[in-house]
N, CA, C and O atoms as CSV, one atom per row, in Angstrom:
chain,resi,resn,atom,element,x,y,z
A,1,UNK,N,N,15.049,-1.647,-4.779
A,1,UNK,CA,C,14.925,-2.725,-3.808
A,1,UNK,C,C,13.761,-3.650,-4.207
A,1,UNK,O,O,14.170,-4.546,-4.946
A,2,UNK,N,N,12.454,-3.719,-3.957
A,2,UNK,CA,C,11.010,-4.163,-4.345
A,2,UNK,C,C,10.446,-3.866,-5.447
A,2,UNK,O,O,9.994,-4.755,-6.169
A,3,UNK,N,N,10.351,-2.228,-5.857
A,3,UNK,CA,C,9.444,-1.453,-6.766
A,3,UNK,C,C,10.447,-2.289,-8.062
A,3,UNK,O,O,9.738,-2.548,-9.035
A,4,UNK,N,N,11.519,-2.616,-8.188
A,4,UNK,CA,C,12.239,-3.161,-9.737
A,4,UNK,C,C,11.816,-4.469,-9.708
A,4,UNK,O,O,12.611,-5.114,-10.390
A,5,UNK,N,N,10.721,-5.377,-9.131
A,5,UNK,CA,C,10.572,-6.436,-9.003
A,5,UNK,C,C,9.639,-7.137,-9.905
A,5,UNK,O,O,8.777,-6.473,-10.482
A,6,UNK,N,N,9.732,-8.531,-10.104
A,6,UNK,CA,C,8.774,-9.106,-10.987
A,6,UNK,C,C,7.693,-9.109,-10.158
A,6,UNK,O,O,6.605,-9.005,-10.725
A,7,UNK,N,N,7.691,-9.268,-8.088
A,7,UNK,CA,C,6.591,-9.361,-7.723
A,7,UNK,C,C,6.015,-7.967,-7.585
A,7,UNK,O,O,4.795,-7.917,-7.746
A,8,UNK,N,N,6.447,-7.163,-7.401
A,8,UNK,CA,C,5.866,-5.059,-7.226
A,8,UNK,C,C,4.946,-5.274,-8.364
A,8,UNK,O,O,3.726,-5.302,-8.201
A,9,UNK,N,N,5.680,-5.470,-9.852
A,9,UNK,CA,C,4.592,-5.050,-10.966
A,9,UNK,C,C,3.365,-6.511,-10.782
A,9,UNK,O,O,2.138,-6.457,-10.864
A,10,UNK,N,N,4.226,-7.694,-10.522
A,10,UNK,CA,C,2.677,-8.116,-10.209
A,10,UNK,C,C,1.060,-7.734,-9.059
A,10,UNK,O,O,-0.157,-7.826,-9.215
A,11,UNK,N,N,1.901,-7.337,-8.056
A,11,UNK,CA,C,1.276,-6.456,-7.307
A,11,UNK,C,C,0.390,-5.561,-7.373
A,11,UNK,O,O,-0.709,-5.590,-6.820
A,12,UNK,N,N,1.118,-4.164,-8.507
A,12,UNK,CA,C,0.078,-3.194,-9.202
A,12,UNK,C,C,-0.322,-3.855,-10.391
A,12,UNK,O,O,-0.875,-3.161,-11.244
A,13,UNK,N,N,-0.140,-5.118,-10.624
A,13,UNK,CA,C,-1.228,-5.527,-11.880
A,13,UNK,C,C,-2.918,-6.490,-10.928
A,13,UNK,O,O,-3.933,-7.078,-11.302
A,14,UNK,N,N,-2.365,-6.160,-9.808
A,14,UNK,CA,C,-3.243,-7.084,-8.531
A,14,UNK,C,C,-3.706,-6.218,-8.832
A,14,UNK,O,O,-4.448,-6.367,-9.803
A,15,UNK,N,N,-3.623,-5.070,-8.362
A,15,UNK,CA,C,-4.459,-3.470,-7.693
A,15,UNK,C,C,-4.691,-2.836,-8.991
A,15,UNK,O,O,-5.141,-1.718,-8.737
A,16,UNK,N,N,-4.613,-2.982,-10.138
A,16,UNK,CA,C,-5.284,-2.502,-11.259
A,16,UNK,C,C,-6.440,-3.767,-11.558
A,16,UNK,O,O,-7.422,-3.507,-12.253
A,17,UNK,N,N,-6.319,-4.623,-11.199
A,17,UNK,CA,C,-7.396,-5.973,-11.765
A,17,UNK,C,C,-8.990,-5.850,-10.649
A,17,UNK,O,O,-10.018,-6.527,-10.676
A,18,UNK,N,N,-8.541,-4.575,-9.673
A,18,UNK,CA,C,-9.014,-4.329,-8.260
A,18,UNK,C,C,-9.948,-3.129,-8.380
A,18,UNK,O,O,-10.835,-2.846,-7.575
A,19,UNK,N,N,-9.776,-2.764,-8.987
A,19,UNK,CA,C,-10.103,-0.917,-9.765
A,19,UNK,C,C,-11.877,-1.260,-9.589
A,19,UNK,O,O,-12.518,-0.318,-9.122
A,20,UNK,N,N,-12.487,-2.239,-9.856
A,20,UNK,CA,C,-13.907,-2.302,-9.845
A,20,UNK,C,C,-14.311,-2.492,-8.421
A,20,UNK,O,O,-15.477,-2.859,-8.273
A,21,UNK,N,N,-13.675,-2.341,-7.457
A,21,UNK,CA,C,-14.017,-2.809,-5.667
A,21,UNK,C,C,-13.850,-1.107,-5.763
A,21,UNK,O,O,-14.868,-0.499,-5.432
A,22,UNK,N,N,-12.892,-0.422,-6.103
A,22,UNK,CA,C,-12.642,1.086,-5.338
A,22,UNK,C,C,-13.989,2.234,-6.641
A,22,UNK,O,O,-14.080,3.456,-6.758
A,23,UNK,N,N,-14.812,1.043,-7.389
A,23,UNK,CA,C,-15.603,2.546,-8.060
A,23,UNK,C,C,-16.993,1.942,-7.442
A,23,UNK,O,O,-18.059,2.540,-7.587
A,24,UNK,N,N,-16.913,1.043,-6.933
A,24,UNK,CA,C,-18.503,0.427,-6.033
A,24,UNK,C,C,-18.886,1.213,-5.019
A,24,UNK,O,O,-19.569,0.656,-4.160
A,25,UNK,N,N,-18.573,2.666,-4.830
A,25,UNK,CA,C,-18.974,3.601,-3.271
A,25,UNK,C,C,-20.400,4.273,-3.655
A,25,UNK,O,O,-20.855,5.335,-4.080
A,26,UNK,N,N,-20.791,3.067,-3.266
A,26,UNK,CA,C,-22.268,3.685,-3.449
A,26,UNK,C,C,-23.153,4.184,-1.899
A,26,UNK,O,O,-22.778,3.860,-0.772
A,27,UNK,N,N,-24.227,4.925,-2.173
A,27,UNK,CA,C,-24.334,5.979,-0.900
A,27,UNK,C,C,-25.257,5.075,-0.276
A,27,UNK,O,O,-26.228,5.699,0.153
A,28,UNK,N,N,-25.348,3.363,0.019
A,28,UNK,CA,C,-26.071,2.831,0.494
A,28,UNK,C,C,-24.860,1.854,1.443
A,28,UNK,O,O,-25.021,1.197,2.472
A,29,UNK,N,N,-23.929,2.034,0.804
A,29,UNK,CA,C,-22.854,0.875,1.831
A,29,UNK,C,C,-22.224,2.208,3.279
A,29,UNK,O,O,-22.470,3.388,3.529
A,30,UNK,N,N,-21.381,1.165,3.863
A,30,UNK,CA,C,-21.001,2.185,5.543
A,30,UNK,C,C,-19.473,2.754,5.135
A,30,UNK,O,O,-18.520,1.985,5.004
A,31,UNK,N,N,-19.403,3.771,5.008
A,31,UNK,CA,C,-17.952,4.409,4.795
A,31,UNK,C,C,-17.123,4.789,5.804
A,31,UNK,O,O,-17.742,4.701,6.864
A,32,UNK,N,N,-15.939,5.194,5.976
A,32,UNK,CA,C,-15.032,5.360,7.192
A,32,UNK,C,C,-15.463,6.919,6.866
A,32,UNK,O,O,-16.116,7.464,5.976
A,33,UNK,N,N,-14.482,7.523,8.514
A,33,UNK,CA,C,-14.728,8.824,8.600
A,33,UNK,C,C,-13.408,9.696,7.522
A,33,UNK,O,O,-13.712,10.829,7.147
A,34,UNK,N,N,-12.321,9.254,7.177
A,34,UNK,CA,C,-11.501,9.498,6.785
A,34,UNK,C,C,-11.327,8.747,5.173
A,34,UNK,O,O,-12.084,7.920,4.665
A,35,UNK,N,N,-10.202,9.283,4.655
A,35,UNK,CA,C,-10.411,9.152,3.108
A,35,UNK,C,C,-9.349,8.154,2.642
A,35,UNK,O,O,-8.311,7.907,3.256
A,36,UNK,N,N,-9.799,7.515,1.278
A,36,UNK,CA,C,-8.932,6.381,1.155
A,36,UNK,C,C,-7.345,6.778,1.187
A,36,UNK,O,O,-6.513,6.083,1.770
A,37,UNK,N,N,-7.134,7.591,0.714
A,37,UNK,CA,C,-5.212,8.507,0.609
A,37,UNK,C,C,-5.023,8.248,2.170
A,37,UNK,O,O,-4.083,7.559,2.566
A,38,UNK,N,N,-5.682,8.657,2.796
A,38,UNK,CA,C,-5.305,8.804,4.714
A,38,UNK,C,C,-5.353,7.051,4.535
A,38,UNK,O,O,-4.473,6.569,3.822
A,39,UNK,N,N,-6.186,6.271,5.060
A,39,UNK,CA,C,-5.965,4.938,4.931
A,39,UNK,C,C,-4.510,4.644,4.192
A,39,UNK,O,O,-3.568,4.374,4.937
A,40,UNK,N,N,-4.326,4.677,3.045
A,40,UNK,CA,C,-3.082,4.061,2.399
A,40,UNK,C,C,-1.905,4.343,3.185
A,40,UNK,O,O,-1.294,3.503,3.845
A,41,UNK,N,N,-1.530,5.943,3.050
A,41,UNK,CA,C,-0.594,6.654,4.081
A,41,UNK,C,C,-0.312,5.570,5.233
A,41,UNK,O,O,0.663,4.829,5.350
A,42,UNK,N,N,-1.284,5.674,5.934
A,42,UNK,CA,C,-1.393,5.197,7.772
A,42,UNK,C,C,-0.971,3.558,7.283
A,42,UNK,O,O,0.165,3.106,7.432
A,43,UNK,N,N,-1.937,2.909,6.774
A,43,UNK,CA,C,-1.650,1.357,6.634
A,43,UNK,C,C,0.040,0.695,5.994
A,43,UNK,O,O,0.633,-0.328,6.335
A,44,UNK,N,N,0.526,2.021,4.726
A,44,UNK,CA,C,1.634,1.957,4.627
A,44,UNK,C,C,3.104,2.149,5.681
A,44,UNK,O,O,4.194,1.627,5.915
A,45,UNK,N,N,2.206,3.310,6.092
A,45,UNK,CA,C,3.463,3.574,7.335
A,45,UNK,C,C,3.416,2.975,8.327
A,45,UNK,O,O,4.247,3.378,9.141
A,46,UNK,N,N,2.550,1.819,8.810
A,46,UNK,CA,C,2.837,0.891,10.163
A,46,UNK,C,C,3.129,0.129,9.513
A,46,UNK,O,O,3.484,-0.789,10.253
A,47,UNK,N,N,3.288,-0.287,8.117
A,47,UNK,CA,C,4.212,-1.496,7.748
A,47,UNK,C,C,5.732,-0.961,7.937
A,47,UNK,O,O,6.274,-1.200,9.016
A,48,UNK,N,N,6.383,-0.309,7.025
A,48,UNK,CA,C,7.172,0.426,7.338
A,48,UNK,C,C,8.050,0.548,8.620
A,48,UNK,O,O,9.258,0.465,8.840
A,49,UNK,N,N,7.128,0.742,9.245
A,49,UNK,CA,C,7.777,1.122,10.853
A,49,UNK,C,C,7.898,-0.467,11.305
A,49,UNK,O,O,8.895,-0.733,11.976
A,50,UNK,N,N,6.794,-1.778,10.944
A,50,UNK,CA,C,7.113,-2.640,11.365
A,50,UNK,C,C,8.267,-3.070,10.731
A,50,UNK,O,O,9.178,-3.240,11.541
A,51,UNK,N,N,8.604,-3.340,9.434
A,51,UNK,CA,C,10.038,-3.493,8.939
A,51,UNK,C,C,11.231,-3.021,9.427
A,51,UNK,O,O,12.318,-3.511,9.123
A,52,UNK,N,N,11.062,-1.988,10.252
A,52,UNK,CA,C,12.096,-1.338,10.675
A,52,UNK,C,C,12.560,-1.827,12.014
A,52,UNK,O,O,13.708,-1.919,12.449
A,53,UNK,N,N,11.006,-2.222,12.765
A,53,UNK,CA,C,11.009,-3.276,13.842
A,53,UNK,C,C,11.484,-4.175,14.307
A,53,UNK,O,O,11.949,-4.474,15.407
A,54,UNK,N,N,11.261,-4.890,12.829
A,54,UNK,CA,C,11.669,-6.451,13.055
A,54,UNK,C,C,13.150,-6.877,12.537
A,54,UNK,O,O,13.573,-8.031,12.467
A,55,UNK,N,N,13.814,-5.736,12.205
A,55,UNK,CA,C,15.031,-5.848,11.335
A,55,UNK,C,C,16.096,-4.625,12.175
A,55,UNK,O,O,16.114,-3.574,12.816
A,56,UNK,N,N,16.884,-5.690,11.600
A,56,UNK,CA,C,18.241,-4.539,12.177
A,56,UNK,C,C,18.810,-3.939,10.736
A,56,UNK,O,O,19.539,-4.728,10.135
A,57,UNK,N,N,18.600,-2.755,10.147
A,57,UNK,CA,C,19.240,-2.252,9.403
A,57,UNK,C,C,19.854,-1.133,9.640
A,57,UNK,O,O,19.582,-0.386,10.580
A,58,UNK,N,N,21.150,-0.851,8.394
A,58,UNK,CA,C,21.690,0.319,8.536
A,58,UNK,C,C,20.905,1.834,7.957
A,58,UNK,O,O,20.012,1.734,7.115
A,59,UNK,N,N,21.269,3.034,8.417
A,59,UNK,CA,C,20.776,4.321,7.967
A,59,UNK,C,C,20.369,3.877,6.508
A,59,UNK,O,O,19.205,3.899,6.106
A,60,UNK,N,N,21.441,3.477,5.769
A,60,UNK,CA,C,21.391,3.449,4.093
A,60,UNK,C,C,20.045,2.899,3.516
A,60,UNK,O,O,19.440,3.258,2.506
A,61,UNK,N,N,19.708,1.825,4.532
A,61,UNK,CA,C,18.868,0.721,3.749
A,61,UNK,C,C,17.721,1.491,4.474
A,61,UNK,O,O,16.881,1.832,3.641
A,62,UNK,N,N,17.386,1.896,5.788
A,62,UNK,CA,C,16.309,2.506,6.184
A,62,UNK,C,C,15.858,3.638,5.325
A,62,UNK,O,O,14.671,3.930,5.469
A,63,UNK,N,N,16.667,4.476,4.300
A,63,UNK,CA,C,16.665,5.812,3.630
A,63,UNK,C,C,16.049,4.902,2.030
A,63,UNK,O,O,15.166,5.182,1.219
A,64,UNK,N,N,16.734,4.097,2.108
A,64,UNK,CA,C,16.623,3.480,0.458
A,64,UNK,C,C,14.888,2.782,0.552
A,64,UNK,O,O,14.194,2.814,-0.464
A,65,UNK,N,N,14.340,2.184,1.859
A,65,UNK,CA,C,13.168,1.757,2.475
A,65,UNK,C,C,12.028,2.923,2.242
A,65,UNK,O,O,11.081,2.809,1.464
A,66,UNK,N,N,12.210,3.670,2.784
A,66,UNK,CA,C,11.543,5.099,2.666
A,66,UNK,C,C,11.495,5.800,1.242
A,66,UNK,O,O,10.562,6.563,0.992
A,67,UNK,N,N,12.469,5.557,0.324
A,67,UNK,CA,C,11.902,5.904,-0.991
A,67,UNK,C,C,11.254,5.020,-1.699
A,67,UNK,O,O,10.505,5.386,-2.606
A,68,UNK,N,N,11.425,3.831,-1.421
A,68,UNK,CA,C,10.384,2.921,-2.096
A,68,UNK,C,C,8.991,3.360,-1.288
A,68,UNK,O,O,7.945,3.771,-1.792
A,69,UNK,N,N,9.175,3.232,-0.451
A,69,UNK,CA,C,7.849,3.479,0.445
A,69,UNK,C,C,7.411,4.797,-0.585
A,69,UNK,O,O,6.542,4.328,-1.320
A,70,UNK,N,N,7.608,6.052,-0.904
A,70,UNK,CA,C,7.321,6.619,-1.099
A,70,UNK,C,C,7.011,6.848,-2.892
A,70,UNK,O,O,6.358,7.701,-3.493
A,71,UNK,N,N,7.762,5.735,-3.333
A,71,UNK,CA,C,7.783,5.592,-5.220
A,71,UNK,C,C,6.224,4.908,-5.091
A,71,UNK,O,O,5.269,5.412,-5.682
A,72,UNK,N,N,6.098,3.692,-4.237
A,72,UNK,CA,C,4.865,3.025,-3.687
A,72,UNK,C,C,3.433,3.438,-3.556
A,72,UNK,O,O,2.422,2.861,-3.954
A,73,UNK,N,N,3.604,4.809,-2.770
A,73,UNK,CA,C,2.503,5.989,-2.781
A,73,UNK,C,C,1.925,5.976,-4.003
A,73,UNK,O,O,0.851,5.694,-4.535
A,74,UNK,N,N,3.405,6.527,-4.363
A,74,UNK,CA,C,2.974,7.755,-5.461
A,74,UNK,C,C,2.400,6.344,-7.095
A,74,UNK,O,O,1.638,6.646,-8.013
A,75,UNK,N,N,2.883,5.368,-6.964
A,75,UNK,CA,C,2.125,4.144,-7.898
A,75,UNK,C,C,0.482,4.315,-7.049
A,75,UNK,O,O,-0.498,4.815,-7.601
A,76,UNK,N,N,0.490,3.937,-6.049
A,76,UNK,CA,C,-0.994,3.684,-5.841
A,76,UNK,C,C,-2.012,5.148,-5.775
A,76,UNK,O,O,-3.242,5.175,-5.789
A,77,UNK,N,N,-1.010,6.376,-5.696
A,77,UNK,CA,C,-1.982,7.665,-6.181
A,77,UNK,C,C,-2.379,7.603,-7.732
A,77,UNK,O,O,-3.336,8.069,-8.350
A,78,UNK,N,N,-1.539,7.030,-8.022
A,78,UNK,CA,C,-1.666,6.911,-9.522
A,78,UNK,C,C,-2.561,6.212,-10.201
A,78,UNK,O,O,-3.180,6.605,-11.191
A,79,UNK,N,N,-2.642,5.140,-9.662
A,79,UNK,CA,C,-3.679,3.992,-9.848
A,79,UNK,C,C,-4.790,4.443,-9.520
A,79,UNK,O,O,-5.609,4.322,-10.430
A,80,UNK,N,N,-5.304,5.062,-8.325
A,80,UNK,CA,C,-6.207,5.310,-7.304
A,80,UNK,C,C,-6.438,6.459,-7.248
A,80,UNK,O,O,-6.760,6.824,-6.117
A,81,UNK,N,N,-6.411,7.425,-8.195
A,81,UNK,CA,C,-6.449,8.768,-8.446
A,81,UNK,C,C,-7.849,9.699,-8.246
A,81,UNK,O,O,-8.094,10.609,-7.454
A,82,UNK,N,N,-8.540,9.162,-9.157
A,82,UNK,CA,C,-9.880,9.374,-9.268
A,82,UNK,C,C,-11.037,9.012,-8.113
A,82,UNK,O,O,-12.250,9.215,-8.073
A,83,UNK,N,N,-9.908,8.258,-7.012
A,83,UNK,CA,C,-11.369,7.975,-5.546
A,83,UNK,C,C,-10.246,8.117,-4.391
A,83,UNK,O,O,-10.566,7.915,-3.219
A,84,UNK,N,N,-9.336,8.360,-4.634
A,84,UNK,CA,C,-8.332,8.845,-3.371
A,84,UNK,C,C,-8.762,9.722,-2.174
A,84,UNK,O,O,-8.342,9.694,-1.017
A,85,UNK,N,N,-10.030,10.780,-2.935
A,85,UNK,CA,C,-10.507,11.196,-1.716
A,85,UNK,C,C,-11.919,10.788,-1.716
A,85,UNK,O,O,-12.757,11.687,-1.658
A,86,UNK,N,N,-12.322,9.516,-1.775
A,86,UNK,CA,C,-13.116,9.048,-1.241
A,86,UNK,C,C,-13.346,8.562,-0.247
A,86,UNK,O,O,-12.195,8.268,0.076
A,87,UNK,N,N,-14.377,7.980,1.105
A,87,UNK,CA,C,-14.480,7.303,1.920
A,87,UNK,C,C,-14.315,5.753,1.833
A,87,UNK,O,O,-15.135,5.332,1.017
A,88,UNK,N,N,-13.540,4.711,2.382
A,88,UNK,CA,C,-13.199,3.618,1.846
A,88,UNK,C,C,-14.391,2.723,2.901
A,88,UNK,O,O,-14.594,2.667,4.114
A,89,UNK,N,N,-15.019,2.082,1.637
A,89,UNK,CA,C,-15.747,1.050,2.328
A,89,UNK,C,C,-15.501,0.020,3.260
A,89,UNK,O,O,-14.275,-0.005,3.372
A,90,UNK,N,N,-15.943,-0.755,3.915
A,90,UNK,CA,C,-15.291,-1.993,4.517
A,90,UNK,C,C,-14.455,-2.488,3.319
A,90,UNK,O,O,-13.228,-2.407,3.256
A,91,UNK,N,N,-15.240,-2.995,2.404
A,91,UNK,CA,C,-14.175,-4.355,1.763
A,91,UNK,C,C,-13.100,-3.318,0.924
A,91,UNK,O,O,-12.367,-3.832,0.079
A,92,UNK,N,N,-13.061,-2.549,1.056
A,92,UNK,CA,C,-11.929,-1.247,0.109
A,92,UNK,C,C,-10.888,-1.191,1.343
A,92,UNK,O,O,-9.671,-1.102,1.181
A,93,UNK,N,N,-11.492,-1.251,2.524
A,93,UNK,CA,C,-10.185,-1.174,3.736
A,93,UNK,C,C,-9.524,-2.597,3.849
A,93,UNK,O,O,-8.314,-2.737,4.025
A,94,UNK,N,N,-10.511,-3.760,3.721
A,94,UNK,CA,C,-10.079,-4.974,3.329
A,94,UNK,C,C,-8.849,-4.960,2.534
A,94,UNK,O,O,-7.704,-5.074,2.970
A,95,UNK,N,N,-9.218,-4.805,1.315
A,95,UNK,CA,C,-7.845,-4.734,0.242
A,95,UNK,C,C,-6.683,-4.126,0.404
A,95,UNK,O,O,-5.561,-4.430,-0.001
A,96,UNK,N,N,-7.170,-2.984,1.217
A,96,UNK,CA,C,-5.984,-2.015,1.657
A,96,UNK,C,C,-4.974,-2.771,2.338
A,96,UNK,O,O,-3.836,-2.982,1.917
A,97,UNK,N,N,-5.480,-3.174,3.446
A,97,UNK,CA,C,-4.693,-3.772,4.306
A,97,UNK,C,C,-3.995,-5.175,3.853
A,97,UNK,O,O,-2.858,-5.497,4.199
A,98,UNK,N,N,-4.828,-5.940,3.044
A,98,UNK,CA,C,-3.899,-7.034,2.292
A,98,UNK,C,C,-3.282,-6.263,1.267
A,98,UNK,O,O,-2.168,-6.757,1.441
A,99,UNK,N,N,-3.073,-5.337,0.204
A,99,UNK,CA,C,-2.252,-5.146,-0.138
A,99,UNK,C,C,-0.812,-4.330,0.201
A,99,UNK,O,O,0.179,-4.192,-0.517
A,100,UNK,N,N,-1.059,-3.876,1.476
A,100,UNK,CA,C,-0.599,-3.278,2.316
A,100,UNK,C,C,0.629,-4.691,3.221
A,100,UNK,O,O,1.823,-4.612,3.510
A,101,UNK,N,N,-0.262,-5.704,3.394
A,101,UNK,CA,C,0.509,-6.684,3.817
A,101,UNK,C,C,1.739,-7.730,2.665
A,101,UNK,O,O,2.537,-8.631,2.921
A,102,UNK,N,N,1.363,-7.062,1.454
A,102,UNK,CA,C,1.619,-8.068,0.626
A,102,UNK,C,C,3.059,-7.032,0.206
A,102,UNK,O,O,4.013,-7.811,0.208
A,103,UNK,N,N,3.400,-6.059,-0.033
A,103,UNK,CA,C,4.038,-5.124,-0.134
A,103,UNK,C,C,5.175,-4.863,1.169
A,103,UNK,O,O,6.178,-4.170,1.005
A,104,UNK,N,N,4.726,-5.762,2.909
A,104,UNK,CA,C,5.242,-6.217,3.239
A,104,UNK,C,C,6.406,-7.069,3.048
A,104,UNK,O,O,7.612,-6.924,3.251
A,105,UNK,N,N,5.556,-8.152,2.522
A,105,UNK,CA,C,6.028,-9.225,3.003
A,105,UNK,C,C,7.271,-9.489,2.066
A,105,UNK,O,O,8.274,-10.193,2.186
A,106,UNK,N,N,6.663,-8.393,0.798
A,106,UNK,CA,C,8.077,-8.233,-0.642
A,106,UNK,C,C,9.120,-7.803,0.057
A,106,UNK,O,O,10.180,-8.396,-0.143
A,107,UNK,N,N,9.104,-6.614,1.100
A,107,UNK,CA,C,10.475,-6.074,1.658
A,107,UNK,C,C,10.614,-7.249,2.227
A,107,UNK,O,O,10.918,-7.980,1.285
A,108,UNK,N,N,10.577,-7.952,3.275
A,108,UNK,CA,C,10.932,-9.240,4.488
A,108,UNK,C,C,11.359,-9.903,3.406
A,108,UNK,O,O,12.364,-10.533,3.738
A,109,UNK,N,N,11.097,-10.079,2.268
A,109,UNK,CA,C,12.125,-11.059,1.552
A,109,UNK,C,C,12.968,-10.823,0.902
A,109,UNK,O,O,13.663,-11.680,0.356
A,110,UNK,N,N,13.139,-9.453,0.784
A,110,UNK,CA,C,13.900,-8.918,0.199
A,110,UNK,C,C,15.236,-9.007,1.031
A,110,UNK,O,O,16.307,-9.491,0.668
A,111,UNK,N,N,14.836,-8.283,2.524
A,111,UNK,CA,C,15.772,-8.385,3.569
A,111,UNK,C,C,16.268,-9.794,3.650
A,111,UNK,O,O,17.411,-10.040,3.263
A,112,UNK,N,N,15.622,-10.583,4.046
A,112,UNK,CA,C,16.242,-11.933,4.098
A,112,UNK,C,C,16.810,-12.891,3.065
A,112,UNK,O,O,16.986,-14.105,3.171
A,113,UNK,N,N,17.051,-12.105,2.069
A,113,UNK,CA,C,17.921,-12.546,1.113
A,113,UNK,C,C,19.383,-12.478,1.538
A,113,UNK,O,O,20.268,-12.847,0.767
């Protein structure tokens, strides 16, 4: 659906160009109580659920949604391997959530094709 896309790999070429924001956790900035993997998870899955929201789809495409969602993960565990269980700074939750939105907005256009 997304992940075969010219915009997905531009995406993880975003979030690899990004790699120097997630090794800056230094013990002087404010960290969350929870770890960047929990962040991704959670921020991924209320997109998700909002897609599912805002759209009328069938079982098929909701099942086919959910493995990208989940090929998605497993790219950004990949990427993000080495600080996954780290505490995510403000501007590390920043990114999260825009790339989180941007990964959005690939399904919504996908759908509305």
């Amino acid at each position: 659906m997304i992940v075969d896309t010219d915009g997905y790999l531009e995406l993880v070429q975003y979030l690899t160009g990004q790699l120097p924001l997630f090794s800056q956790n230094t013990g002087t900035a404010h960290t969350a109580d929870y770890t960047l993997r929990e962040l991704l998870e959670e921020k991924l899955g209320e997109s998700i659920m909002a897609v599912f929201e805002q759209n009328q789809l069938s079982q098929e495409t909701r099942l086919n949604i959910v493995r990208e969602a989940d090929a998605i993960m497993y790219d950004l565990e990949e990427v993000l391997s080495s600080v996954l269980n780290n505490h995510p700074t403000a501007s590390q939750e920043e990114f999260v959530k825009e790339f989180v939105g941007l990964v959005k907005n690939l399904f919504d256009e996908k759908l509305n094709q």
